[in-house]
CHARMM-style PDB file with segment names, atoms N, HN, CA, C and O in Angstrom:
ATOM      1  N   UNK     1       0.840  -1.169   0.000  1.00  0.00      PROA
ATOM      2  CA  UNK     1       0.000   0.000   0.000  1.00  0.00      PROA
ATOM      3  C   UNK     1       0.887   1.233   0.000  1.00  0.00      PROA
ATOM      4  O   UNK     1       2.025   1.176   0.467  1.00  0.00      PROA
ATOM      5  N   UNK     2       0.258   2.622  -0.644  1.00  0.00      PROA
ATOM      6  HN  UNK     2      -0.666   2.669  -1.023  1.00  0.00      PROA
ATOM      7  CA  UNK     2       0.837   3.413  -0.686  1.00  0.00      PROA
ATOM      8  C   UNK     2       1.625   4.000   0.590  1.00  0.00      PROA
ATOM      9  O   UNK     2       2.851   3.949   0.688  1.00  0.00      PROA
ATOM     10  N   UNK     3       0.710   4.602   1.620  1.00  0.00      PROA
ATOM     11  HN  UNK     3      -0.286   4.643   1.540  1.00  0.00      PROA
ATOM     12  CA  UNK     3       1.036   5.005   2.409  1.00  0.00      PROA
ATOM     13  C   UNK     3       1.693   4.190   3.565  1.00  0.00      PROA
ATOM     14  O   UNK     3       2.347   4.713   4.467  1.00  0.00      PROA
ATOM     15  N   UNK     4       1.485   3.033   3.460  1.00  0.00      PROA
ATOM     16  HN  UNK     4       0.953   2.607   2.727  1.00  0.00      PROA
ATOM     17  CA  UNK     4       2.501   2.387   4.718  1.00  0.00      PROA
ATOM     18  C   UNK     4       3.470   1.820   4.357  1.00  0.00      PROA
ATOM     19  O   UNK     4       4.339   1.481   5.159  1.00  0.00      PROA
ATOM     20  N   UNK     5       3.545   1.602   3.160  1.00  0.00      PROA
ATOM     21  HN  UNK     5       2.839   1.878   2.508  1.00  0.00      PROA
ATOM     22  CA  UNK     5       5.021   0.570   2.310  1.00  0.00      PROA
ATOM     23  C   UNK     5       4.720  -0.661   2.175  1.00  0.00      PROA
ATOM     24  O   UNK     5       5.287  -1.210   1.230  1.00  0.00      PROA
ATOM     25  N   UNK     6       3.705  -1.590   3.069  1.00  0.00      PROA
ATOM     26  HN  UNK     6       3.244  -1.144   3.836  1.00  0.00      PROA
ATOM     27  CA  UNK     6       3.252  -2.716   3.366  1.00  0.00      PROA
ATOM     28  C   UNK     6       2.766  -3.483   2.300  1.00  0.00      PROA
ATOM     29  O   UNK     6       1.761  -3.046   1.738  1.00  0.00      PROA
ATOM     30  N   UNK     7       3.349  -4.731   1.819  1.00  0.00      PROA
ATOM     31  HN  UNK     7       4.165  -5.087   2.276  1.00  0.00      PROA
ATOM     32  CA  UNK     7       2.895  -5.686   0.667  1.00  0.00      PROA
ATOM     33  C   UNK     7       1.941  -6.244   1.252  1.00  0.00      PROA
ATOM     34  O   UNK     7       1.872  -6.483   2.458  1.00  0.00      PROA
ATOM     35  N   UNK     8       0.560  -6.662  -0.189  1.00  0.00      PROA
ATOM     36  HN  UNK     8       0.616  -6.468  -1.169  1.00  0.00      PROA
ATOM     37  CA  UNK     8      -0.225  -7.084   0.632  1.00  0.00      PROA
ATOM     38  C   UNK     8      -0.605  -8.098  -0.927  1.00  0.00      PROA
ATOM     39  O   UNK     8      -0.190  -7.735  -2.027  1.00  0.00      PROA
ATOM     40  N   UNK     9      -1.429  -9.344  -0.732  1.00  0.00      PROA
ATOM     41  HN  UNK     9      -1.766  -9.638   0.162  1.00  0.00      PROA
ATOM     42  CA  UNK     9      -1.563 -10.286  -1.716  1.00  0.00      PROA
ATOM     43  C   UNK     9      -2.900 -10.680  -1.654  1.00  0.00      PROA
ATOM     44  O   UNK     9      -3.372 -11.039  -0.575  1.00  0.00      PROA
ATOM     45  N   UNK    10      -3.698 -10.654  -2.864  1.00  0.00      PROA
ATOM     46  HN  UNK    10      -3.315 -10.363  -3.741  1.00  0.00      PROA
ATOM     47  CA  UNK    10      -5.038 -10.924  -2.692  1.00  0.00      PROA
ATOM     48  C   UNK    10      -5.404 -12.645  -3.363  1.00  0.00      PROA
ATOM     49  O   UNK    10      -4.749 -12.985  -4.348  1.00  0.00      PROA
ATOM     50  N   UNK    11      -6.120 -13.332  -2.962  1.00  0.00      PROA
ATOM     51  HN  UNK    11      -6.652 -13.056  -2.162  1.00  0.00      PROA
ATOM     52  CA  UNK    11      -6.492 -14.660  -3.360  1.00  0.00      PROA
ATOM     53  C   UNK    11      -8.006 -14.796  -3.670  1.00  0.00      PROA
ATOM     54  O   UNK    11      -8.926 -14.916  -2.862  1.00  0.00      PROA
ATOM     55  N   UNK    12      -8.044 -14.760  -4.698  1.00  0.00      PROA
ATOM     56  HN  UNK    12      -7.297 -14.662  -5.355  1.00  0.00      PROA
ATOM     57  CA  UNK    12      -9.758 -14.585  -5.293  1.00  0.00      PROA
ATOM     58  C   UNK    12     -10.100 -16.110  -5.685  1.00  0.00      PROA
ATOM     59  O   UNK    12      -9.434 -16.925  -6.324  1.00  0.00      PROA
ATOM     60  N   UNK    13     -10.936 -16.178  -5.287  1.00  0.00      PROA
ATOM     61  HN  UNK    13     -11.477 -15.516  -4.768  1.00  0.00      PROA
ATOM     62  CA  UNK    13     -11.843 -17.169  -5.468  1.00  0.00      PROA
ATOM     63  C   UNK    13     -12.964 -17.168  -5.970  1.00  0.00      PROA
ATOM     64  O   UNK    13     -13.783 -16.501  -5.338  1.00  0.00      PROA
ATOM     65  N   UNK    14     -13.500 -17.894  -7.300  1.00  0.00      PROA
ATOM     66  HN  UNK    14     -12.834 -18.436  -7.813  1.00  0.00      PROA
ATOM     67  CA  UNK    14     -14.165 -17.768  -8.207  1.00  0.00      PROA
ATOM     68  C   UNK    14     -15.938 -18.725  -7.206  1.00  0.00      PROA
ATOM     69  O   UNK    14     -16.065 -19.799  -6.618  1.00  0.00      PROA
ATOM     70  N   UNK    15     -16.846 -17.648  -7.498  1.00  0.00      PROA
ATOM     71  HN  UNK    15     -16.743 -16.776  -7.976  1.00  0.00      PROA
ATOM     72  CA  UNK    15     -17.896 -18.267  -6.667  1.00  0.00      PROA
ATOM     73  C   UNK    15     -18.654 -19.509  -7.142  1.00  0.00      PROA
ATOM     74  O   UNK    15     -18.883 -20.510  -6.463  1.00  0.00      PROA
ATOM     75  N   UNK    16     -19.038 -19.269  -8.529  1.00  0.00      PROA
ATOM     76  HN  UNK    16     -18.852 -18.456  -9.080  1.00  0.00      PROA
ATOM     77  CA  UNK    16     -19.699 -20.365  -8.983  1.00  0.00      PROA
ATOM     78  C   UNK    16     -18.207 -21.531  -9.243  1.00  0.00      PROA
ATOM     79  O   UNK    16     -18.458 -22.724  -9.411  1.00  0.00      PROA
ATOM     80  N   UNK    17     -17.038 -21.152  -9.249  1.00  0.00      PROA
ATOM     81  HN  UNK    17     -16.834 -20.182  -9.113  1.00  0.00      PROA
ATOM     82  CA  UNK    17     -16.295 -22.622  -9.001  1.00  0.00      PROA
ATOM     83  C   UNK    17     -16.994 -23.230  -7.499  1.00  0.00      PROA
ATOM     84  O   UNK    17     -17.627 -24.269  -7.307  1.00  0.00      PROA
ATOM     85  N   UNK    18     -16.627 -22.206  -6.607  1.00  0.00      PROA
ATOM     86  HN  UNK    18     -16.113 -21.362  -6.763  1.00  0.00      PROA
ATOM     87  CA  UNK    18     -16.840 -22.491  -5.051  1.00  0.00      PROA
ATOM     88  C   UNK    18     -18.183 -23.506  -4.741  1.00  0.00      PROA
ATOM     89  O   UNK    18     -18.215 -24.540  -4.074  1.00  0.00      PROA
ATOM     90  N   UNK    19     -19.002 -22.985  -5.295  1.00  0.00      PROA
ATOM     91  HN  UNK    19     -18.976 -22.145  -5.837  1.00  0.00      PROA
ATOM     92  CA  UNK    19     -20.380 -23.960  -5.392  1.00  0.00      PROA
ATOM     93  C   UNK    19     -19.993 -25.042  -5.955  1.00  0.00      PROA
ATOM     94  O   UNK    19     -19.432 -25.849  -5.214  1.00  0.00      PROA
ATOM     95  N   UNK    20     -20.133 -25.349  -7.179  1.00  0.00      PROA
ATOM     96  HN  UNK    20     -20.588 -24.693  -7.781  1.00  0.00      PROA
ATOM     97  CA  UNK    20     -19.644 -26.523  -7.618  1.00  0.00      PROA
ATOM     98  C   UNK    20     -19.042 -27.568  -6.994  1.00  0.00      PROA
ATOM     99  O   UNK    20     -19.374 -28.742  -7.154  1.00  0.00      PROA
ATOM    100  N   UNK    21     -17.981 -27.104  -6.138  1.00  0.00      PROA
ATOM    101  HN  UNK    21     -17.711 -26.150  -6.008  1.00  0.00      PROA
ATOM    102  CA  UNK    21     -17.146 -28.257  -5.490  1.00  0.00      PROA
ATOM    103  C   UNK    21     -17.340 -28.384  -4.322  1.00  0.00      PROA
ATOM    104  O   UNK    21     -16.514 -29.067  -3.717  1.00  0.00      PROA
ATOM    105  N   UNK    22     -18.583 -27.742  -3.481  1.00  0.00      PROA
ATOM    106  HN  UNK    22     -19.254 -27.187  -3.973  1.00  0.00      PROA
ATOM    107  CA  UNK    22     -18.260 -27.261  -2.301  1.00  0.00      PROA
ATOM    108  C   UNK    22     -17.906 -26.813  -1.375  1.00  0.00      PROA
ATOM    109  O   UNK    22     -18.398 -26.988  -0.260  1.00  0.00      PROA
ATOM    110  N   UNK    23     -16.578 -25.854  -1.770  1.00  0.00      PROA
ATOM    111  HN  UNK    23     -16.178 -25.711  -2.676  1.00  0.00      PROA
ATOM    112  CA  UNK    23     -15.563 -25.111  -1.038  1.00  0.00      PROA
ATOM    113  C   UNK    23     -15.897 -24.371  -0.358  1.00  0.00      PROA
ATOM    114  O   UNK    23     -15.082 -24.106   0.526  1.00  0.00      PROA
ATOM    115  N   UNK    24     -16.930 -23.774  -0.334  1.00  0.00      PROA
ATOM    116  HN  UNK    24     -17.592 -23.989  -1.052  1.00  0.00      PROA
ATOM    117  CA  UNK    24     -17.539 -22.357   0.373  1.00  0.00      PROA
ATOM    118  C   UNK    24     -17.056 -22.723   1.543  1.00  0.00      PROA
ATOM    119  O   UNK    24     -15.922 -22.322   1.802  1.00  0.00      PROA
ATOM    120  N   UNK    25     -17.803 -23.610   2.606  1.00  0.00      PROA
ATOM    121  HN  UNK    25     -18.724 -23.935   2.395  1.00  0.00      PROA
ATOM    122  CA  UNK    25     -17.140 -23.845   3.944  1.00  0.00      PROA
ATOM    123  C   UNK    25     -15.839 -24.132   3.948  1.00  0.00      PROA
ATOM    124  O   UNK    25     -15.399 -24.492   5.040  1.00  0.00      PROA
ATOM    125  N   UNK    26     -15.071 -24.081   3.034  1.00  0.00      PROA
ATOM    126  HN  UNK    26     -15.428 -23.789   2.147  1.00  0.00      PROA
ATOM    127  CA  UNK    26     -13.723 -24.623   2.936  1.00  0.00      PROA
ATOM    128  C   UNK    26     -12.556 -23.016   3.156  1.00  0.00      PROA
ATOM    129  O   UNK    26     -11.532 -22.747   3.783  1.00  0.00      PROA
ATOM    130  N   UNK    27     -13.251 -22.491   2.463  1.00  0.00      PROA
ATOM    131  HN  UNK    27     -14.084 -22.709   1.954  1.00  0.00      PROA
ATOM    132  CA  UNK    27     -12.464 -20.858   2.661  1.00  0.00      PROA
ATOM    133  C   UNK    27     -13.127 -19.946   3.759  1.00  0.00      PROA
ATOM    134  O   UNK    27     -12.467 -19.126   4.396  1.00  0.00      PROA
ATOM    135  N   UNK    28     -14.709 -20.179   3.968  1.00  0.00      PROA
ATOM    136  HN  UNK    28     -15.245 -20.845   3.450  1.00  0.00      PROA
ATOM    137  CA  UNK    28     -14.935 -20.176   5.710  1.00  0.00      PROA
ATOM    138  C   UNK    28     -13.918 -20.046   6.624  1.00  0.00      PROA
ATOM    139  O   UNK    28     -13.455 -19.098   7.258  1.00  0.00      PROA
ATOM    140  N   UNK    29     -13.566 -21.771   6.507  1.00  0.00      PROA
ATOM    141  HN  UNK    29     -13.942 -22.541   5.992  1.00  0.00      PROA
ATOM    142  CA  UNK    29     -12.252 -22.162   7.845  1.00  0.00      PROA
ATOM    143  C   UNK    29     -11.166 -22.003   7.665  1.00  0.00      PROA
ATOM    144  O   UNK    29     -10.340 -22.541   8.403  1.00  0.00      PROA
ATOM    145  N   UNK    30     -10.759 -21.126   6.509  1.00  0.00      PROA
ATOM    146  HN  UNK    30     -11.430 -20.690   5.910  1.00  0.00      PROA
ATOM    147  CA  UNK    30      -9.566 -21.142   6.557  1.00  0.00      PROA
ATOM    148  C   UNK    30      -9.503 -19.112   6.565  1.00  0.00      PROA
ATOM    149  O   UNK    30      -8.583 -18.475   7.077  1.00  0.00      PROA
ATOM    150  N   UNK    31     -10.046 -18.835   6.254  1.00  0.00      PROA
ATOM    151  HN  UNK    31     -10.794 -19.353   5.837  1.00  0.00      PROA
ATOM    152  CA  UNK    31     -10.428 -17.241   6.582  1.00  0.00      PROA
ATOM    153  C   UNK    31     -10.411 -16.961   7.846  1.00  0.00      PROA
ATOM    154  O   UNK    31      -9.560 -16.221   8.338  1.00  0.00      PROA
ATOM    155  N   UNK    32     -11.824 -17.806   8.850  1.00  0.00      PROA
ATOM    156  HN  UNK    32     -12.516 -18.408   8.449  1.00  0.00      PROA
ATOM    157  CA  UNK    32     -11.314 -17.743  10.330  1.00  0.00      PROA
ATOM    158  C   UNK    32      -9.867 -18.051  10.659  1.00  0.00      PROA
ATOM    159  O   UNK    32      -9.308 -17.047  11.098  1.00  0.00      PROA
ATOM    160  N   UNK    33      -9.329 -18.779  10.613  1.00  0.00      PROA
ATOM    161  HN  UNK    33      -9.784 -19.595  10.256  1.00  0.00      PROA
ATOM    162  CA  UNK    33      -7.748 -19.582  10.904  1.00  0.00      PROA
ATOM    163  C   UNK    33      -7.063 -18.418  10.636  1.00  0.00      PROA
ATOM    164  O   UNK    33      -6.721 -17.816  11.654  1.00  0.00      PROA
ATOM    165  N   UNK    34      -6.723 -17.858   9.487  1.00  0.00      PROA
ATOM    166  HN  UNK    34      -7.001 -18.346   8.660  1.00  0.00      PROA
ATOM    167  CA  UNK    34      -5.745 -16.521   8.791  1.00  0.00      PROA
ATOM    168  C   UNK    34      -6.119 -15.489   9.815  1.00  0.00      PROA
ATOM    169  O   UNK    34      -5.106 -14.983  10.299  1.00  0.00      PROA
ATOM    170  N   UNK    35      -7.314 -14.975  10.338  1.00  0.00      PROA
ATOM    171  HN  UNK    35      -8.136 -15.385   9.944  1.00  0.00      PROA
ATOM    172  CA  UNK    35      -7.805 -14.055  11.160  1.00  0.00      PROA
ATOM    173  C   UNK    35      -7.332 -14.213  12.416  1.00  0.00      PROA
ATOM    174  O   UNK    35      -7.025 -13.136  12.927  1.00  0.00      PROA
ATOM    175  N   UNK    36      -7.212 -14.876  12.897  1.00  0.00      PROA
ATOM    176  HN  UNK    36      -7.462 -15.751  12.482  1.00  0.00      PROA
ATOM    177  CA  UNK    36      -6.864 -15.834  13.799  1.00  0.00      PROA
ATOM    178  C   UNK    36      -5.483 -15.915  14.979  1.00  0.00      PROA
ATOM    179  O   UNK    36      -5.313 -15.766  16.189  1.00  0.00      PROA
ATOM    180  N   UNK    37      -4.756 -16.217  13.876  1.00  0.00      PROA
ATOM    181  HN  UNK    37      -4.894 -16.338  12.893  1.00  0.00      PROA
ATOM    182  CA  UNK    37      -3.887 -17.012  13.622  1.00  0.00      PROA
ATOM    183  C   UNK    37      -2.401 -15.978  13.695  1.00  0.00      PROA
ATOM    184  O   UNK    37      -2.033 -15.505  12.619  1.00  0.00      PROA
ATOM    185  N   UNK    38      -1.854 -15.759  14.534  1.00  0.00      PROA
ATOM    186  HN  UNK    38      -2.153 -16.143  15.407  1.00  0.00      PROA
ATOM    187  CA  UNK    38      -0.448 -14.768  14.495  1.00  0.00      PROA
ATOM    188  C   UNK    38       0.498 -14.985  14.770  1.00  0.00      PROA
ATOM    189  O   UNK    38       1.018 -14.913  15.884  1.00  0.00      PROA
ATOM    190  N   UNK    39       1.213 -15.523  13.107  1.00  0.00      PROA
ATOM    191  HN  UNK    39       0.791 -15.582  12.203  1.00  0.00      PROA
ATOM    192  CA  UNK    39       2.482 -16.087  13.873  1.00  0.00      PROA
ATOM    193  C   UNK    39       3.555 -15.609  12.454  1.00  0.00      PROA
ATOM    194  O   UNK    39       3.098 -15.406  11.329  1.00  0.00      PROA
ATOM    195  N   UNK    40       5.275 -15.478  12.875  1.00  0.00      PROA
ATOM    196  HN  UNK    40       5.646 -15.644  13.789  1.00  0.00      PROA
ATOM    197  CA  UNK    40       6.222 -15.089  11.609  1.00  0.00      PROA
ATOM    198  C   UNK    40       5.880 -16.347  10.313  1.00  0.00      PROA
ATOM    199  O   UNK    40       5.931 -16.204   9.092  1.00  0.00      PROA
ATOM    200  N   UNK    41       5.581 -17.390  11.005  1.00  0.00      PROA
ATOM    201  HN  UNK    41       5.540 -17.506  11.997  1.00  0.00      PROA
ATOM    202  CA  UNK    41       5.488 -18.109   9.656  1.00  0.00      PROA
ATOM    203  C   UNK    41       4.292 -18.478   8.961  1.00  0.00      PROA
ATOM    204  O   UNK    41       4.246 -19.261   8.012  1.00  0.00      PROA
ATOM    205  N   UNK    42       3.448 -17.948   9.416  1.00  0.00      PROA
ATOM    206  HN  UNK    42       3.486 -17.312  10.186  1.00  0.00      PROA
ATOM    207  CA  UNK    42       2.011 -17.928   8.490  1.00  0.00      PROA
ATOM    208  C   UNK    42       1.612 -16.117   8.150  1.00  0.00      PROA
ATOM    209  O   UNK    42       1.833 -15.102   8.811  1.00  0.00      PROA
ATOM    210  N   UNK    43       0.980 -16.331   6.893  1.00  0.00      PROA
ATOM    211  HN  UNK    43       0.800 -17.155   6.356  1.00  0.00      PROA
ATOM    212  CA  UNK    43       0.404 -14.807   6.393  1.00  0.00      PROA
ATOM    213  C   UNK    43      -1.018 -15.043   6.934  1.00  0.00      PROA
ATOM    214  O   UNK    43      -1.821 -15.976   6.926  1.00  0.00      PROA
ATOM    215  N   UNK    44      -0.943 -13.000   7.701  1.00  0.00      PROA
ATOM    216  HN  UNK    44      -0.291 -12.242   7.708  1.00  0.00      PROA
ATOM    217  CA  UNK    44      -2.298 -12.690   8.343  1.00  0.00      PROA
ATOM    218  C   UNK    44      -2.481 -12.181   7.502  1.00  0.00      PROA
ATOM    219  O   UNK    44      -1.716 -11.672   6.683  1.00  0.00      PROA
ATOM    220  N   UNK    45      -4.174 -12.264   7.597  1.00  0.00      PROA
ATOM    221  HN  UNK    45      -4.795 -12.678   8.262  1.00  0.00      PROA
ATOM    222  CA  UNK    45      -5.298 -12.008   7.301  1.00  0.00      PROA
ATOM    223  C   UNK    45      -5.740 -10.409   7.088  1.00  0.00      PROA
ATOM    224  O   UNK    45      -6.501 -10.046   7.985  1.00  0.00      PROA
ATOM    225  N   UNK    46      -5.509  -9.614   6.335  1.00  0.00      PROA
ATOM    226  HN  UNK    46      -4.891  -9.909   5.606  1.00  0.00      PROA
ATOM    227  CA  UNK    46      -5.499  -8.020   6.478  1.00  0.00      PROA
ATOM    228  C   UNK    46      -6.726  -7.877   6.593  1.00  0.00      PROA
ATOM    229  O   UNK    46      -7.280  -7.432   7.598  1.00  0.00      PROA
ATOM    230  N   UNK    47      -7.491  -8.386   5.168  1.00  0.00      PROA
ATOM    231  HN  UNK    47      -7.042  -8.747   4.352  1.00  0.00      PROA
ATOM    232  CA  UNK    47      -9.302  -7.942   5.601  1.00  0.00      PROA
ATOM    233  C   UNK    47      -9.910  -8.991   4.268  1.00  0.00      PROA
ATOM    234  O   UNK    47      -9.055  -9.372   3.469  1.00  0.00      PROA
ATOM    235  N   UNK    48     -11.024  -9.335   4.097  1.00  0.00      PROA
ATOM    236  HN  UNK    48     -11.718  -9.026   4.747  1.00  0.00      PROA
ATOM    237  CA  UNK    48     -11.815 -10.074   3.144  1.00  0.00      PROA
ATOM    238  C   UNK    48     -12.953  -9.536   2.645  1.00  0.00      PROA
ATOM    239  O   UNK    48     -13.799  -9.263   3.497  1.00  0.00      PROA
ATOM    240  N   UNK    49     -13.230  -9.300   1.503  1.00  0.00      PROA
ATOM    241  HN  UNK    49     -12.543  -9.522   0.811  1.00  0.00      PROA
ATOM    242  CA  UNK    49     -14.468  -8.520   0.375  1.00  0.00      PROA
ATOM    243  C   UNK    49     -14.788  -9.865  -0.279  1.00  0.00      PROA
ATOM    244  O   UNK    49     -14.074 -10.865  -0.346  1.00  0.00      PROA
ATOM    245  N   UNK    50     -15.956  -9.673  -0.720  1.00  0.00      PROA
ATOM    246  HN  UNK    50     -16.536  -8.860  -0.665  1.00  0.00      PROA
ATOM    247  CA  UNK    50     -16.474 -10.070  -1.994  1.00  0.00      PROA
ATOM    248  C   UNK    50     -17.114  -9.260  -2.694  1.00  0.00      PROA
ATOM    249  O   UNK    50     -17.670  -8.260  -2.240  1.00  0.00      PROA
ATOM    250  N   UNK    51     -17.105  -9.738  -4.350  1.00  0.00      PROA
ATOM    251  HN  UNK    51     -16.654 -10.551  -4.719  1.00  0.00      PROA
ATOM    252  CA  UNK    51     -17.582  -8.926  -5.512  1.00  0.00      PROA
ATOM    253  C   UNK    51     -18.690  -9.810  -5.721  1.00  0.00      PROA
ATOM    254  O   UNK    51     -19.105 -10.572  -4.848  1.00  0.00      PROA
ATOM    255  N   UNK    52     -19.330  -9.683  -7.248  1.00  0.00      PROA
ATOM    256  HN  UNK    52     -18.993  -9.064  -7.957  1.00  0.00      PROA
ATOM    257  CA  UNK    52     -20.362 -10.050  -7.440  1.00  0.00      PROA
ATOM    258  C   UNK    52     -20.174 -11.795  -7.562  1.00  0.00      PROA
ATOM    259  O   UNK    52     -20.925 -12.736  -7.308  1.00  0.00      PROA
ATOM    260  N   UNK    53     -18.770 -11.686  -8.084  1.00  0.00      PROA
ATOM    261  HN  UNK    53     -18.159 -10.921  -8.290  1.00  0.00      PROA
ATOM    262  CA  UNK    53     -18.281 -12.879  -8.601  1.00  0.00      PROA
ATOM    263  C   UNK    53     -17.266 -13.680  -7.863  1.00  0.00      PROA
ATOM    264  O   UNK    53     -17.052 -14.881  -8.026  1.00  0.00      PROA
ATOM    265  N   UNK    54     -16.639 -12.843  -6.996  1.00  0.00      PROA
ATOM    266  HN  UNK    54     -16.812 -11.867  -6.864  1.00  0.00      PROA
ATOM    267  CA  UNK    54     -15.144 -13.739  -6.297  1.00  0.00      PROA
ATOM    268  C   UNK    54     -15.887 -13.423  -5.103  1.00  0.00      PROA
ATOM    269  O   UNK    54     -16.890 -12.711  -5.050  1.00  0.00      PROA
ATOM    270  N   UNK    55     -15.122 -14.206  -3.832  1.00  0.00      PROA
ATOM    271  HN  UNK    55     -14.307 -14.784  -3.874  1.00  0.00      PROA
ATOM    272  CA  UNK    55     -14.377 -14.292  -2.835  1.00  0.00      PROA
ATOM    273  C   UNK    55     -13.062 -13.476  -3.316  1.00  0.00      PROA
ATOM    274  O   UNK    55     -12.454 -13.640  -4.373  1.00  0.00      PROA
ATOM    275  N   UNK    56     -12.766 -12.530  -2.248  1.00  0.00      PROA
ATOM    276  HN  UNK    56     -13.261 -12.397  -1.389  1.00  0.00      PROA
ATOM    277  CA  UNK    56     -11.459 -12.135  -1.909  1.00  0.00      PROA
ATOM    278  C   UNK    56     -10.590 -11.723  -0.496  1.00  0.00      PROA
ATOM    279  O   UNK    56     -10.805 -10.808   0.299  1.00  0.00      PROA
ATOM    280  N   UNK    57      -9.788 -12.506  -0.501  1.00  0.00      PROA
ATOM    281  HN  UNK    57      -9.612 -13.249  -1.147  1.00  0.00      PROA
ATOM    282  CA  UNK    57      -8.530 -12.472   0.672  1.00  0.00      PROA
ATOM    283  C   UNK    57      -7.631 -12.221   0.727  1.00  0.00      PROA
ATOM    284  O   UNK    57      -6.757 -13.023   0.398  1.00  0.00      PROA
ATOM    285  N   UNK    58      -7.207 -10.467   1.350  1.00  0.00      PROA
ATOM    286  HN  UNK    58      -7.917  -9.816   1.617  1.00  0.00      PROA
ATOM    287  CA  UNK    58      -6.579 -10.188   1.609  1.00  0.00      PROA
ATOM    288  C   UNK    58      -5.303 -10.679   2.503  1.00  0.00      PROA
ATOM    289  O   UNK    58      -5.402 -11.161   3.632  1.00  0.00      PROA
ATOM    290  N   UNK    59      -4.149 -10.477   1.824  1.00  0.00      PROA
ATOM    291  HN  UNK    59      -4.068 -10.086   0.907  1.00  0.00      PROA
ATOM    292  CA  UNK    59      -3.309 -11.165   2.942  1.00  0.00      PROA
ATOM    293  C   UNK    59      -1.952 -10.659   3.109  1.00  0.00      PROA
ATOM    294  O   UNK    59      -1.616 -10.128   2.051  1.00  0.00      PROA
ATOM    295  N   UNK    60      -1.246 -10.610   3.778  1.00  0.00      PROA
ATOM    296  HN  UNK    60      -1.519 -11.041   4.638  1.00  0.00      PROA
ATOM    297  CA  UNK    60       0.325 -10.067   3.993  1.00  0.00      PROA
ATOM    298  C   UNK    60       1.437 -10.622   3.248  1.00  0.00      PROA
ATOM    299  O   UNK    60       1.455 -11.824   3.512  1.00  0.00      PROA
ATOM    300  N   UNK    61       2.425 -10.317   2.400  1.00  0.00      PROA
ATOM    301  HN  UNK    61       2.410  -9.341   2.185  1.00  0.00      PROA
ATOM    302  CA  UNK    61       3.506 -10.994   1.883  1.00  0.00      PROA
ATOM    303  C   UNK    61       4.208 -11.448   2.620  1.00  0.00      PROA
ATOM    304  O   UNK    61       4.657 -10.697   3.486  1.00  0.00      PROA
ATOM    305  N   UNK    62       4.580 -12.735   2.613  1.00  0.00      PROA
ATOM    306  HN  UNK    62       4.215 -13.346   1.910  1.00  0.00      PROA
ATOM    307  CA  UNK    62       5.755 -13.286   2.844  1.00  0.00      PROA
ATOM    308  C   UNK    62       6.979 -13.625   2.092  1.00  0.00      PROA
ATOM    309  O   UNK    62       6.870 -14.725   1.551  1.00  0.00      PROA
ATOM    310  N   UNK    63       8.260 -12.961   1.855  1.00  0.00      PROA
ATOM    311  HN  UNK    63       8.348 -12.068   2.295  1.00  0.00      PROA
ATOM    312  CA  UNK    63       8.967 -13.496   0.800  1.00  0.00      PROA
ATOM    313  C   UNK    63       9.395 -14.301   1.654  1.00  0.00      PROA
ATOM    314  O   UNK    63       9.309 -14.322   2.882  1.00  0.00      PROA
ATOM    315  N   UNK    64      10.195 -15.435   0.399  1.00  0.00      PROA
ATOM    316  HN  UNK    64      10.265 -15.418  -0.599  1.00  0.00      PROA
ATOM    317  CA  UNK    64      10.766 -16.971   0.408  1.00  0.00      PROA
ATOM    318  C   UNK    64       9.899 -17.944   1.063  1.00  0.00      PROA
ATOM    319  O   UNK    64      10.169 -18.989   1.655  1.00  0.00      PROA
ATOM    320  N   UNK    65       8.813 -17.368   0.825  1.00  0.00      PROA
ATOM    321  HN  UNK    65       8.594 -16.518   0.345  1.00  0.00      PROA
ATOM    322  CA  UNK    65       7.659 -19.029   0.820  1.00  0.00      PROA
ATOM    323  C   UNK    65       7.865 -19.939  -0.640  1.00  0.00      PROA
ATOM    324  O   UNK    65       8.769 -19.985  -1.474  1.00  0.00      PROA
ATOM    325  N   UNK    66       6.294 -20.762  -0.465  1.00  0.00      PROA
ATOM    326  HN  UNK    66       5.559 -20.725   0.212  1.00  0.00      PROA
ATOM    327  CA  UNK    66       6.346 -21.702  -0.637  1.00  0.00      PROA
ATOM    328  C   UNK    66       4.766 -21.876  -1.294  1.00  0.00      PROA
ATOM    329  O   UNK    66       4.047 -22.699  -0.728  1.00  0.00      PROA
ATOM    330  N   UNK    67       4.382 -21.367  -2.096  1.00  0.00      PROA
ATOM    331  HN  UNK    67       4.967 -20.698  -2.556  1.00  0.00      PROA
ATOM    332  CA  UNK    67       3.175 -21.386  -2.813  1.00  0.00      PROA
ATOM    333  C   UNK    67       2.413 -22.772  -3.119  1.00  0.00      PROA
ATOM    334  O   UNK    67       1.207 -23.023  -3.127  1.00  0.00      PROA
ATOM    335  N   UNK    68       3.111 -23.278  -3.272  1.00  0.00      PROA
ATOM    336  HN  UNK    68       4.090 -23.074  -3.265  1.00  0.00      PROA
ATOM    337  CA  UNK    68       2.611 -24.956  -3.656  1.00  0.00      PROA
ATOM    338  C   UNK    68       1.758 -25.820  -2.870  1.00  0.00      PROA
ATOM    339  OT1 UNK    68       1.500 -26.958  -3.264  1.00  0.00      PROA
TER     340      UNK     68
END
């Protein structure tokens, strides 16, 4: 962000995928957990929106992770 210098990473999630497979409760519990959850080796949770179409989750950078 501009004003604080702070990297921040968003993870969108497509809704009608989400239905389909059932995930909805799946990014539920893992949204609570990120919110949660404060520690150097996991990324917090900054804040979460949705659009008409995504899920979106905000989240903190971590360099030299591990995406996979």
């Amino acid at each position: 962000m501009k004003g604080t210098g702070k990297l921040y990473t968003c993870k969108k999630l497509n809704k009608k995928r989400l239905k389909k497979r059932k995930g909805y409760e799946g990014v539920m519990v893992e949204k609570r957990i990120l919110a949660r959850v404060h520690s150097r080796f996991i990324v917090s949770l900054a804040y979460a929106f949705q659009t008409k179409t995504e899920l979106c989750l905000v989240m903190t950078v971590m360099n030299g992770g591990d995406l996979r």
